[in-house]
N, C-alpha and C positions, 0 to 999 in steps of 0.2 A: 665799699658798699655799706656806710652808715646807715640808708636807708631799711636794708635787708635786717639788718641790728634792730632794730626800730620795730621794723614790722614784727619779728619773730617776739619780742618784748612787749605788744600790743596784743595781739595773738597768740598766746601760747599753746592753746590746743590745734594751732595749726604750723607750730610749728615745725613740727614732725614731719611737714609732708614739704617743708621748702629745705631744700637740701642747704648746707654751708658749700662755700666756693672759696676757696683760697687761689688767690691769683698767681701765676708760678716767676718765679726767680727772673726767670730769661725772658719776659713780655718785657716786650718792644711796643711802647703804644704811639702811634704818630699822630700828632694833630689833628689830619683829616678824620682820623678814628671816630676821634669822640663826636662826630655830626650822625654817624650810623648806629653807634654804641645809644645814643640818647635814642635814637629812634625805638631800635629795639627794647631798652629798658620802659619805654613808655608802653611800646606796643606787647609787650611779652605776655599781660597776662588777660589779651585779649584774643582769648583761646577759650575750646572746650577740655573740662576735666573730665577724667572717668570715673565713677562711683568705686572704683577699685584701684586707682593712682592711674599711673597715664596721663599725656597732654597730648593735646594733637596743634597742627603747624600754628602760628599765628594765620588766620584767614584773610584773605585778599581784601576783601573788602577794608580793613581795620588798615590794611598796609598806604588802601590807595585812599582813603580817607586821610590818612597824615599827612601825605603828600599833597593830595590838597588843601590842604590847610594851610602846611608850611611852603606852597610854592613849587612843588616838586614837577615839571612837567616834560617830557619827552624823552630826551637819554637820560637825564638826572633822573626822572620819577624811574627809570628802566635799573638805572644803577643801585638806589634808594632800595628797590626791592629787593634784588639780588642780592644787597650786602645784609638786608635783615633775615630773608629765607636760609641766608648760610650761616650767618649768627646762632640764628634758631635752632639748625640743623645740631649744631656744636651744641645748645643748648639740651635738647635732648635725650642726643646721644649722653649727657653727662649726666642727666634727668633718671636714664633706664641704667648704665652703669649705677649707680648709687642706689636704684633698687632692685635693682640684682644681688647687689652685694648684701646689702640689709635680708636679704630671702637667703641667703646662703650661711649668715653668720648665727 
């Protein structure tokens, strides 16, 4: 995630509030992966923030705008979501772990 490098190096006053991610040992990435992985990295930061940290989901519209774009239509656009909404999910969840811990340390 060179880009994430990049940005926090561009941004420094905001770096604080994009967590680091280290990828773990045992990922398994499959081919098909990276067609949902790019989805979501495009679409991740077309969300609302809260004035107090927080994100909320990536919103439907953002999801099904992509899909239209790239083609996405019927079960694909159906699958297309489903794999960025659980992405996100993961996302998160990793989002509020990390400022939990930052509030407790």
């Amino acid at each position: 995630m060179d880009w994430l490098a990049d940005l926090r190096e561009a941004e420094p006053d905001a770096a604080a509030v994009i967590p680091e991610f280290e990828e773990p040992d045992d990922l398994v990435e499959e081919d098909w992966h990276r067609l949902y992985l790019r989805a979501w990295r495009i679409l991740r930061f077309d969300r609302q923030y809260g004035s107090f940290g927080g994100e909320s989901h990536i919103c439907f519209r953002a999801i099904n705008a992509y899909g239209r774009r790239y083609g996405f239509t019927g079960q694909d656009f159906d699958l297309l979501r489903h794999c960025v909404i659980e992405i996100d999910r993961e996302w998160l969840d990793f989002v509020a772990e990390e400022q939990d811990e930052g509030k407790t340390k």
